[in-house]
mmCIF entry with sequence, helices, sheets and N, C-alpha, C, O atoms, coordinates in Angstrom:
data_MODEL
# 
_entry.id   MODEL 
# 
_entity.id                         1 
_entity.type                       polymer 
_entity.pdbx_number_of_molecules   1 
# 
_entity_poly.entity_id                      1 
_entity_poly.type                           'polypeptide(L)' 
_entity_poly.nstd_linkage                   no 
_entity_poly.nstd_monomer                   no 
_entity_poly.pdbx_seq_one_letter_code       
;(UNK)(UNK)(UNK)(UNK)(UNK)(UNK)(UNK)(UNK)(UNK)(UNK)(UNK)(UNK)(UNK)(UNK)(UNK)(UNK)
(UNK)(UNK)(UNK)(UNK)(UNK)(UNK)(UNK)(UNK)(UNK)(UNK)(UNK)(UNK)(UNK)(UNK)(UNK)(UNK)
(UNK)(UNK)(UNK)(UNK)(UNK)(UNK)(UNK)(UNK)(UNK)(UNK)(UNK)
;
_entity_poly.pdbx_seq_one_letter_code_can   XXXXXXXXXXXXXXXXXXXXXXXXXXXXXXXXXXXXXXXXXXX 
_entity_poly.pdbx_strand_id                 A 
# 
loop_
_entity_poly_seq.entity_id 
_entity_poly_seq.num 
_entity_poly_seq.mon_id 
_entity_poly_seq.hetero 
1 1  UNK n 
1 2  UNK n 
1 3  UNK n 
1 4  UNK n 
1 5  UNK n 
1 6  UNK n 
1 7  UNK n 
1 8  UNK n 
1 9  UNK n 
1 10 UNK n 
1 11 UNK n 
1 12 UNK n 
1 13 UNK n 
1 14 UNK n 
1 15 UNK n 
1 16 UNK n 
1 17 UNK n 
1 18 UNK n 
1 19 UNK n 
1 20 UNK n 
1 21 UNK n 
1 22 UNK n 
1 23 UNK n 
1 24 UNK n 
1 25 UNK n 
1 26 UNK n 
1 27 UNK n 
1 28 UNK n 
1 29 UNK n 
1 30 UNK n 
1 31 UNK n 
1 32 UNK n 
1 33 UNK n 
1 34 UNK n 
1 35 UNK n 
1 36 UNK n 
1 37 UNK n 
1 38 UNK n 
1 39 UNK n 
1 40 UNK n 
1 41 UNK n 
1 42 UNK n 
1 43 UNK n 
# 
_struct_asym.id          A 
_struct_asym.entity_id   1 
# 
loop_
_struct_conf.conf_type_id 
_struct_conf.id 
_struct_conf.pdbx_PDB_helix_id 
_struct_conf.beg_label_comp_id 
_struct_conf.beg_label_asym_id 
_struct_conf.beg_label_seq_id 
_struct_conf.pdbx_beg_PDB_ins_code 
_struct_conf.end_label_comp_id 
_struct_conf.end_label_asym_id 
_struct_conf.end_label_seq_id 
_struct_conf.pdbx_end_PDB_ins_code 
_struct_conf.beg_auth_comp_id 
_struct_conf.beg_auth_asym_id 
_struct_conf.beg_auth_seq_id 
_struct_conf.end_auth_comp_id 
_struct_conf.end_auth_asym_id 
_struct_conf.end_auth_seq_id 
_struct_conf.pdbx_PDB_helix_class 
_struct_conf.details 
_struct_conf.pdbx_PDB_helix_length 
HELX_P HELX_P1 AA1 UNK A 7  ? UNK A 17 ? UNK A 7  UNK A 17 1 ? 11 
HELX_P HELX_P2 AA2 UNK A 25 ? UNK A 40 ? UNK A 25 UNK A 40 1 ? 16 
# 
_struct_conf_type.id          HELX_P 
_struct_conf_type.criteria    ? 
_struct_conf_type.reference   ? 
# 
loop_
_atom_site.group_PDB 
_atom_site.id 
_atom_site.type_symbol 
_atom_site.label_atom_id 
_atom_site.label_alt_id 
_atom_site.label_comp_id 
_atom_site.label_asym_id 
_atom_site.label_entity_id 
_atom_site.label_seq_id 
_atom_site.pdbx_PDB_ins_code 
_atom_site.Cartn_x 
_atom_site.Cartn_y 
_atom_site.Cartn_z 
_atom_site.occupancy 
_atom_site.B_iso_or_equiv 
_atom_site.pdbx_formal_charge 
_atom_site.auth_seq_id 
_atom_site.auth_comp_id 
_atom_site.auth_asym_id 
_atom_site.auth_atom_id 
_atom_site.pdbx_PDB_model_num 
ATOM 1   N N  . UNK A 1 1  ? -8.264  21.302 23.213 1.00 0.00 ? 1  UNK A N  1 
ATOM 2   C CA . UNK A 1 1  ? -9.000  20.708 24.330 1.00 0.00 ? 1  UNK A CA 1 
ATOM 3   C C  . UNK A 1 1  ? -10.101 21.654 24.797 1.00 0.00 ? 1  UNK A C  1 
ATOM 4   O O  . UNK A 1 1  ? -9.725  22.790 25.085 1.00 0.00 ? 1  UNK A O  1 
ATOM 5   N N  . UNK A 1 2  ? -11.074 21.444 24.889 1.00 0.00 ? 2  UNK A N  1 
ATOM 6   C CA . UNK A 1 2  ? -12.286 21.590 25.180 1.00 0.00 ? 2  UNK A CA 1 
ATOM 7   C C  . UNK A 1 2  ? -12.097 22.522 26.812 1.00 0.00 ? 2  UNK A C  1 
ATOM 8   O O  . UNK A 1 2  ? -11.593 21.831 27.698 1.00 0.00 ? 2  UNK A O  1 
ATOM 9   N N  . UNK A 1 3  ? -12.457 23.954 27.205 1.00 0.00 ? 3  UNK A N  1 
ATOM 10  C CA . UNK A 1 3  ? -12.376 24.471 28.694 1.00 0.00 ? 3  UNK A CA 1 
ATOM 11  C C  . UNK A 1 3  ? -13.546 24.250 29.244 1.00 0.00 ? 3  UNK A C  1 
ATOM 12  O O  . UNK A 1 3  ? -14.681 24.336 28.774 1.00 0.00 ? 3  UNK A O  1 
ATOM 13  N N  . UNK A 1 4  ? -13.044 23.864 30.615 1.00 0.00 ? 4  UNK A N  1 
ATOM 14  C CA . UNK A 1 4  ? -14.021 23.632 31.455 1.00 0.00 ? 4  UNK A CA 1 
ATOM 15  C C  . UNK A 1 4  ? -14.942 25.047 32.137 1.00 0.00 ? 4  UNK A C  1 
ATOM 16  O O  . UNK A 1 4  ? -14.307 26.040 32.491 1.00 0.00 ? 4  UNK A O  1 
ATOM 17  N N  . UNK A 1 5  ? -16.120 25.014 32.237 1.00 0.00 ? 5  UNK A N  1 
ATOM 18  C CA . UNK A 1 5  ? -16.833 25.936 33.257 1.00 0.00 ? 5  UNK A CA 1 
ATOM 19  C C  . UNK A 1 5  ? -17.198 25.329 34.174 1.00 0.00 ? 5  UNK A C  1 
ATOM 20  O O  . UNK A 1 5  ? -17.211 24.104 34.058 1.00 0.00 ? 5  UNK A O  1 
ATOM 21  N N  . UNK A 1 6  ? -17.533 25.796 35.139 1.00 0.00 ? 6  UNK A N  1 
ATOM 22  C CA . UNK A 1 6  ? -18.580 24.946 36.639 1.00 0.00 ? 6  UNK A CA 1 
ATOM 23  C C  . UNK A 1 6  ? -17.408 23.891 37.371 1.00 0.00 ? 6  UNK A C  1 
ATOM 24  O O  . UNK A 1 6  ? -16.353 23.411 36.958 1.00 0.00 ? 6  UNK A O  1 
ATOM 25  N N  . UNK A 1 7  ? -17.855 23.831 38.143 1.00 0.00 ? 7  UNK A N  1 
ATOM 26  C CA . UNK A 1 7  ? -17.110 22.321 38.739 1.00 0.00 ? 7  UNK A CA 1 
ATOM 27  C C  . UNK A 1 7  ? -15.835 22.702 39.136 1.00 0.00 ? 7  UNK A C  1 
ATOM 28  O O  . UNK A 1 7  ? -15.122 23.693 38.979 1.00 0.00 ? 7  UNK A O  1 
ATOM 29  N N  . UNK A 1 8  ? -15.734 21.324 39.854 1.00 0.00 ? 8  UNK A N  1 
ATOM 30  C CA . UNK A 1 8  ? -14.209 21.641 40.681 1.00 0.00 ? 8  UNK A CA 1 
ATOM 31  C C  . UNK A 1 8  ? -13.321 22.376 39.630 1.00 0.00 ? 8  UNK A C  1 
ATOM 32  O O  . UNK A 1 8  ? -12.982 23.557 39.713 1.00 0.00 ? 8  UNK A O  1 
ATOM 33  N N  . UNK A 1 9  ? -12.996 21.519 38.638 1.00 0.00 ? 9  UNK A N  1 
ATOM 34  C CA . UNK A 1 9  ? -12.292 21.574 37.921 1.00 0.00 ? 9  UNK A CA 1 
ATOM 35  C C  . UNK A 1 9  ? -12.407 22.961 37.028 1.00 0.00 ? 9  UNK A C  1 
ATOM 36  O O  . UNK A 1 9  ? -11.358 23.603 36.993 1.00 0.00 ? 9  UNK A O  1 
ATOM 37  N N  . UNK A 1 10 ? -12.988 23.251 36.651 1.00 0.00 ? 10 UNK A N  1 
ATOM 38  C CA . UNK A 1 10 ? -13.143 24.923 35.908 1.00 0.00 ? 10 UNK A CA 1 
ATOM 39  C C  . UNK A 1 10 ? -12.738 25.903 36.959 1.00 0.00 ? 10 UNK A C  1 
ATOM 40  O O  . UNK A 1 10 ? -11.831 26.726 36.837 1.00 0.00 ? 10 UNK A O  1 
ATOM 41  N N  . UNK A 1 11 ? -13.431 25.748 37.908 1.00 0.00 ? 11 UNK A N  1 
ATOM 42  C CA . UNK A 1 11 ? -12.362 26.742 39.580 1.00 0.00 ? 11 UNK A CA 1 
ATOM 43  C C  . UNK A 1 11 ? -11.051 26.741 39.414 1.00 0.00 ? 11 UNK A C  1 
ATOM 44  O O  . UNK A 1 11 ? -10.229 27.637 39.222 1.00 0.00 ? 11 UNK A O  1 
ATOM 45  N N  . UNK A 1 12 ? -10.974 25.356 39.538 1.00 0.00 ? 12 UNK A N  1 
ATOM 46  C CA . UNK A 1 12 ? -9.095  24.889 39.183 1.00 0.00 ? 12 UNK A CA 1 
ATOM 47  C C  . UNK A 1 12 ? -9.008  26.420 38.343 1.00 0.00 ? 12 UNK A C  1 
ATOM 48  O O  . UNK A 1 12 ? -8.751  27.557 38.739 1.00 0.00 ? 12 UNK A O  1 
ATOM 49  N N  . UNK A 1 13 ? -9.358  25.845 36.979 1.00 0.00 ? 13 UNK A N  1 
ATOM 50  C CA . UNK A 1 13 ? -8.728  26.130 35.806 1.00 0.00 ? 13 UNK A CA 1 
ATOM 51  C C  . UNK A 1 13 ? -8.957  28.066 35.788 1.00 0.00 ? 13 UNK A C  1 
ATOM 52  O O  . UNK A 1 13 ? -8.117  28.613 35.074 1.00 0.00 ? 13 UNK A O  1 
ATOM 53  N N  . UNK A 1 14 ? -9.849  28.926 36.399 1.00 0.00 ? 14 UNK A N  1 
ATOM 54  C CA . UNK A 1 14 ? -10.157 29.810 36.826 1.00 0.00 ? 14 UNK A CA 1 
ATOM 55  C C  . UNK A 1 14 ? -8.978  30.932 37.293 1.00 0.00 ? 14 UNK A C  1 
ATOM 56  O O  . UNK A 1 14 ? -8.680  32.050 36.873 1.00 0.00 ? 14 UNK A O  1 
ATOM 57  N N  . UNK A 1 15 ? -8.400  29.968 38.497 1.00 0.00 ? 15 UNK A N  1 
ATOM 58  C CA . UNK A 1 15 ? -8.061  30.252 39.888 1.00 0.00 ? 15 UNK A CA 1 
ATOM 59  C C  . UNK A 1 15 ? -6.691  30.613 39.528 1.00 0.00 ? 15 UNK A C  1 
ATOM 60  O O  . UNK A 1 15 ? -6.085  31.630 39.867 1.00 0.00 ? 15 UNK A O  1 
ATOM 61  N N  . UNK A 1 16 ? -6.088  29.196 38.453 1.00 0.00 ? 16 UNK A N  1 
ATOM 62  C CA . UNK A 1 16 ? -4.596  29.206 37.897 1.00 0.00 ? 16 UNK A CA 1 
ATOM 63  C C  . UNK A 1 16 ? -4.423  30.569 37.075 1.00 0.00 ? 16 UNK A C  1 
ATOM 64  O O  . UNK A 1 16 ? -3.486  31.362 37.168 1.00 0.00 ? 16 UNK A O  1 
ATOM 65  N N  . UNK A 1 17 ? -5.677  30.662 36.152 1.00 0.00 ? 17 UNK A N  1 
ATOM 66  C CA . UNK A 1 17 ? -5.403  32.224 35.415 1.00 0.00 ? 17 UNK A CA 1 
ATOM 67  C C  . UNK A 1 17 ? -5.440  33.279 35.912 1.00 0.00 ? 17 UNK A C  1 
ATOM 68  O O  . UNK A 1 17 ? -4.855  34.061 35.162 1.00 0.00 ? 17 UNK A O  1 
ATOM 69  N N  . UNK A 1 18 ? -5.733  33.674 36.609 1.00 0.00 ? 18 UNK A N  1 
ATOM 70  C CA . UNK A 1 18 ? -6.049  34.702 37.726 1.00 0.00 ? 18 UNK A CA 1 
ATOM 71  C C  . UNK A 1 18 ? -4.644  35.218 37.873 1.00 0.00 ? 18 UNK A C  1 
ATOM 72  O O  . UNK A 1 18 ? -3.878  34.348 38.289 1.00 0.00 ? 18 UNK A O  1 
ATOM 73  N N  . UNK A 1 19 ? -4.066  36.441 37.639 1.00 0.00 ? 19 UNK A N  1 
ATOM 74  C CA . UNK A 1 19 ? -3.089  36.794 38.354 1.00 0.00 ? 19 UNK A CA 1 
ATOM 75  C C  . UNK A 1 19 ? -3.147  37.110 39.631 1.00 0.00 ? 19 UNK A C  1 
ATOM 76  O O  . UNK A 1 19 ? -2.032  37.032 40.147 1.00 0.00 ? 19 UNK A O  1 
ATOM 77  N N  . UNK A 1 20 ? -3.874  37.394 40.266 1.00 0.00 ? 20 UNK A N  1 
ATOM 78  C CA . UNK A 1 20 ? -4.403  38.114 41.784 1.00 0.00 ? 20 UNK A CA 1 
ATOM 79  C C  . UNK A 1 20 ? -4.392  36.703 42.652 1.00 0.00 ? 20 UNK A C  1 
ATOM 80  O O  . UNK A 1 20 ? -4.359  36.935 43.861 1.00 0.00 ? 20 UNK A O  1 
ATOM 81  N N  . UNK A 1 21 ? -4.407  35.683 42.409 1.00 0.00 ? 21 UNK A N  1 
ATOM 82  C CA . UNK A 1 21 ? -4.653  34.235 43.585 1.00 0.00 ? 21 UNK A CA 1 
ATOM 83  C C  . UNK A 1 21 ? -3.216  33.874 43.815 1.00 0.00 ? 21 UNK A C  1 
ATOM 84  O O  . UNK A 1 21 ? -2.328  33.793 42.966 1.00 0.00 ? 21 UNK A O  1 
ATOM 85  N N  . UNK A 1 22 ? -3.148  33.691 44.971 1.00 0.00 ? 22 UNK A N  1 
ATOM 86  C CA . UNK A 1 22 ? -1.806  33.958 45.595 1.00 0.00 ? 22 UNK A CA 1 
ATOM 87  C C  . UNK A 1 22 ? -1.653  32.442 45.452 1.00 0.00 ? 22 UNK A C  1 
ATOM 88  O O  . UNK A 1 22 ? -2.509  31.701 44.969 1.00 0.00 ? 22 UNK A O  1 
ATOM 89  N N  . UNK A 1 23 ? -0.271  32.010 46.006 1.00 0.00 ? 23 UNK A N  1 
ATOM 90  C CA . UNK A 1 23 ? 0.650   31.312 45.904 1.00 0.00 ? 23 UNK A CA 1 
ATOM 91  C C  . UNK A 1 23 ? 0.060   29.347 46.640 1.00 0.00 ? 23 UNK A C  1 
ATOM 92  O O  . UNK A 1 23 ? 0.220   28.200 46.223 1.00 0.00 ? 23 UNK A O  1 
ATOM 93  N N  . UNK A 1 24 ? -0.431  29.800 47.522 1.00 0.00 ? 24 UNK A N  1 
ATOM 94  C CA . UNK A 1 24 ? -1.250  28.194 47.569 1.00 0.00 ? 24 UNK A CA 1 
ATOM 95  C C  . UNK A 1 24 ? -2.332  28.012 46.856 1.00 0.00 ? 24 UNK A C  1 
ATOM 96  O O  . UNK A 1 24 ? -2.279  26.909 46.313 1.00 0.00 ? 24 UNK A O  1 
ATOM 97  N N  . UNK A 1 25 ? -3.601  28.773 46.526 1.00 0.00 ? 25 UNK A N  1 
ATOM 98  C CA . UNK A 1 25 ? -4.583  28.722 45.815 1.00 0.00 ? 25 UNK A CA 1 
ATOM 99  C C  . UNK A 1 25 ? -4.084  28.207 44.329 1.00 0.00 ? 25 UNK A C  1 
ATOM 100 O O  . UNK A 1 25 ? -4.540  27.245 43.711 1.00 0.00 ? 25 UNK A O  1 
ATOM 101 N N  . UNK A 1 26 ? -3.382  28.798 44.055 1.00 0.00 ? 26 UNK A N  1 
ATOM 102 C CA . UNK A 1 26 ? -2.496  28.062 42.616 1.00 0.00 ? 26 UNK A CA 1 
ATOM 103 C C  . UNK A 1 26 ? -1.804  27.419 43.004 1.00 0.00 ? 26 UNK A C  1 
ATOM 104 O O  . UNK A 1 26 ? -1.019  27.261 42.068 1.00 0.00 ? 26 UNK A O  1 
ATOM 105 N N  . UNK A 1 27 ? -1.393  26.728 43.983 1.00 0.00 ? 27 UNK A N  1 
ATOM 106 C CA . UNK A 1 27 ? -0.446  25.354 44.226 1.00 0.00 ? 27 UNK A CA 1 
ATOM 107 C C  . UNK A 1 27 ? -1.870  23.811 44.063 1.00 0.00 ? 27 UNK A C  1 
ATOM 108 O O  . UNK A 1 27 ? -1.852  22.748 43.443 1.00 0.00 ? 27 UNK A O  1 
ATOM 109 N N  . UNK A 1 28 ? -2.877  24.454 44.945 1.00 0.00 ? 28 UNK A N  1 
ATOM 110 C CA . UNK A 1 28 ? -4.201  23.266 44.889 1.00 0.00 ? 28 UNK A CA 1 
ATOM 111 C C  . UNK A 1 28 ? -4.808  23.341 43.815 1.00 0.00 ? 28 UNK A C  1 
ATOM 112 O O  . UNK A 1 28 ? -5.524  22.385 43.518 1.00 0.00 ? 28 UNK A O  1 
ATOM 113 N N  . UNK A 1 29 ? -4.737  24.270 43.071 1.00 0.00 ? 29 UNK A N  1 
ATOM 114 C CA . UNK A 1 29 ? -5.903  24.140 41.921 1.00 0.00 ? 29 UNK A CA 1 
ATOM 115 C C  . UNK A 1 29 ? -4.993  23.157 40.799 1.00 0.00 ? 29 UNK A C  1 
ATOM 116 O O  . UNK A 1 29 ? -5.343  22.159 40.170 1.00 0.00 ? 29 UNK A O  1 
ATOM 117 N N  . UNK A 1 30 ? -3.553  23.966 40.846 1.00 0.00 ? 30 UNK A N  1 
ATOM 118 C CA . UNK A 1 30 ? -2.505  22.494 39.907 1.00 0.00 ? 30 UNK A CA 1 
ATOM 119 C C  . UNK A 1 30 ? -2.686  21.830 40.193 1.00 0.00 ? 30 UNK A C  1 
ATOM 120 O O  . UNK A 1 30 ? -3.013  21.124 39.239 1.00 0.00 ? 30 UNK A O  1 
ATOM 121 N N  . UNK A 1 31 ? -2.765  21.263 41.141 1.00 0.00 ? 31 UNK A N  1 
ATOM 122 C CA . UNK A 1 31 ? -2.729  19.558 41.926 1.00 0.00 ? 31 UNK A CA 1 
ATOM 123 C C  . UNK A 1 31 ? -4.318  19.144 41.246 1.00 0.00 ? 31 UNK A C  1 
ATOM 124 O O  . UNK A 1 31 ? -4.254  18.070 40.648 1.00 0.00 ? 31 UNK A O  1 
ATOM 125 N N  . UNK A 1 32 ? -5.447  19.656 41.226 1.00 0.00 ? 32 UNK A N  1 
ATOM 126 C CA . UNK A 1 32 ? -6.863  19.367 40.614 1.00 0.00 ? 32 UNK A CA 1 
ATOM 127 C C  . UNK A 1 32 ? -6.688  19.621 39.398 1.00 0.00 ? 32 UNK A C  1 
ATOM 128 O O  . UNK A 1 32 ? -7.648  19.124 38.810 1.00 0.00 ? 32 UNK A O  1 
ATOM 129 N N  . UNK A 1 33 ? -6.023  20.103 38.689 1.00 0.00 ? 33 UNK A N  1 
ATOM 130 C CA . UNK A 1 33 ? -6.129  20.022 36.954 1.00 0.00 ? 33 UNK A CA 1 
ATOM 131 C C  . UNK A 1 33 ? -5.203  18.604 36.800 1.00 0.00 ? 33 UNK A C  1 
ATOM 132 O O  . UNK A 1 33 ? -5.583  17.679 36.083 1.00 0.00 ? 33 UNK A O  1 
ATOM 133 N N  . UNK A 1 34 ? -4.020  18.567 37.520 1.00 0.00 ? 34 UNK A N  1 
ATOM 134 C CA . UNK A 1 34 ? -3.181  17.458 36.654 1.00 0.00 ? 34 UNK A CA 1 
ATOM 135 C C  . UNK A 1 34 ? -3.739  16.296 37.443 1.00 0.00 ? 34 UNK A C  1 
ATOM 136 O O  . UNK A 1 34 ? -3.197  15.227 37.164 1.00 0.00 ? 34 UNK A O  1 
ATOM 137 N N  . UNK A 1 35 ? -4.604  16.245 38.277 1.00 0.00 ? 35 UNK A N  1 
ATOM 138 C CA . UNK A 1 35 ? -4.995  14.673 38.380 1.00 0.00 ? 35 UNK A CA 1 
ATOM 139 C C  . UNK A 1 35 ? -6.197  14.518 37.959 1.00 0.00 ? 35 UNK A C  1 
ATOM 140 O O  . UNK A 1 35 ? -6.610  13.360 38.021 1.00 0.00 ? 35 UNK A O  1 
ATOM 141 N N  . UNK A 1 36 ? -7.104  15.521 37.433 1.00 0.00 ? 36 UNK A N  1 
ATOM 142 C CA . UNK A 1 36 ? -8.050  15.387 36.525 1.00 0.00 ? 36 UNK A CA 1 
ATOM 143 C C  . UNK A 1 36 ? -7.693  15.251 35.458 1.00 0.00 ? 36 UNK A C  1 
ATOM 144 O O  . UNK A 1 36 ? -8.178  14.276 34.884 1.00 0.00 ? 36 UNK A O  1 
ATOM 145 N N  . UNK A 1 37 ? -6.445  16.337 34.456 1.00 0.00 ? 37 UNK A N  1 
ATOM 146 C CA . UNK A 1 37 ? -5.562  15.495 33.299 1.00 0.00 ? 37 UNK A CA 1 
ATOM 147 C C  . UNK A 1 37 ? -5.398  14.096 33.380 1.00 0.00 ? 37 UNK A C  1 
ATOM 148 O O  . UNK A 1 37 ? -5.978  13.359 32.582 1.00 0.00 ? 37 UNK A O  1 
ATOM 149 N N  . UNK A 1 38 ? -4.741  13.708 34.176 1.00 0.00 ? 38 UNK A N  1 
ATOM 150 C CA . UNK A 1 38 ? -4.180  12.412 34.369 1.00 0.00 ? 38 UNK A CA 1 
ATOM 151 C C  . UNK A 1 38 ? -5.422  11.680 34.214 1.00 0.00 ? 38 UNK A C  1 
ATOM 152 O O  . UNK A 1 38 ? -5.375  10.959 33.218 1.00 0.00 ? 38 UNK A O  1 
ATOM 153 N N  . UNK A 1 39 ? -6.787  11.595 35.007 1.00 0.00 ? 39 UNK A N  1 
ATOM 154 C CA . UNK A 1 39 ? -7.408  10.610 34.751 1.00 0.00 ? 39 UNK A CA 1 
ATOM 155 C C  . UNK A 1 39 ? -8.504  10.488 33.617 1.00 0.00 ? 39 UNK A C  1 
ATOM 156 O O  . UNK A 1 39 ? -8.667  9.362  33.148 1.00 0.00 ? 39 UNK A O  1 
ATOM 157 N N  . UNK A 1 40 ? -9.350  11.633 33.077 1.00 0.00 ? 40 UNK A N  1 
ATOM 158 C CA . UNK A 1 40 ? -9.425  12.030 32.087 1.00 0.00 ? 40 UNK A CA 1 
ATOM 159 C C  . UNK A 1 40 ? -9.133  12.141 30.445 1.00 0.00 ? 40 UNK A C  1 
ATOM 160 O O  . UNK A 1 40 ? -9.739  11.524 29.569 1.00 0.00 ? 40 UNK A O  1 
ATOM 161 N N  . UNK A 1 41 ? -8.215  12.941 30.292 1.00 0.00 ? 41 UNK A N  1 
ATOM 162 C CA . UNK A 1 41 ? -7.297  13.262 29.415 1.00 0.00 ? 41 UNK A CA 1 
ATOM 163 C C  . UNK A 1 41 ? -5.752  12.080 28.906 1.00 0.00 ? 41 UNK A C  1 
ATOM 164 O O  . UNK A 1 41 ? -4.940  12.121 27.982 1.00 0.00 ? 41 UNK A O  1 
ATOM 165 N N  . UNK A 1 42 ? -5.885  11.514 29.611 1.00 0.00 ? 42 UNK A N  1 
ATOM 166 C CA . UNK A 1 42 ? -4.500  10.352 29.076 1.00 0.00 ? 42 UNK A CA 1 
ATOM 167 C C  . UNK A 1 42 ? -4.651  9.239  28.097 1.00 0.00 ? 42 UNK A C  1 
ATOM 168 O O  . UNK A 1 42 ? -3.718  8.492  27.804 1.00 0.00 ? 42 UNK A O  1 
ATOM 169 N N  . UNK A 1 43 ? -6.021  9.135  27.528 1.00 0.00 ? 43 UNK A N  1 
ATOM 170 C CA . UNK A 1 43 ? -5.320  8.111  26.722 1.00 0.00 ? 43 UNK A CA 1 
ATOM 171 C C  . UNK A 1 43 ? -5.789  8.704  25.092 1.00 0.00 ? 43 UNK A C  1 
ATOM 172 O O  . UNK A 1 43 ? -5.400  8.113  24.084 1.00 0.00 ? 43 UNK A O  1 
# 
């Protein structure tokens, strides 16, 4: 699958790798990858 840069979604995807982003910042950025998966990425 193709990584995102720019955009909400590359932040997301950014934010999750990051070891240093604490514990809600990686709770919201999951929530923006899997409903961009979901609408995106599903079929």
């Amino acid at each position: 699958m193709a990584v995102h840069h720019g955009g909400k979604v590359g932040k997301a995807a950014k934010t999750l790798a990051k070891k240093s982003s604490g514990k809600p910042a990686k709770s919201s950025a999951g929530t923006t990858l899997a409903k961009h998966k979901a609408e995106h990425h599903s079929k």
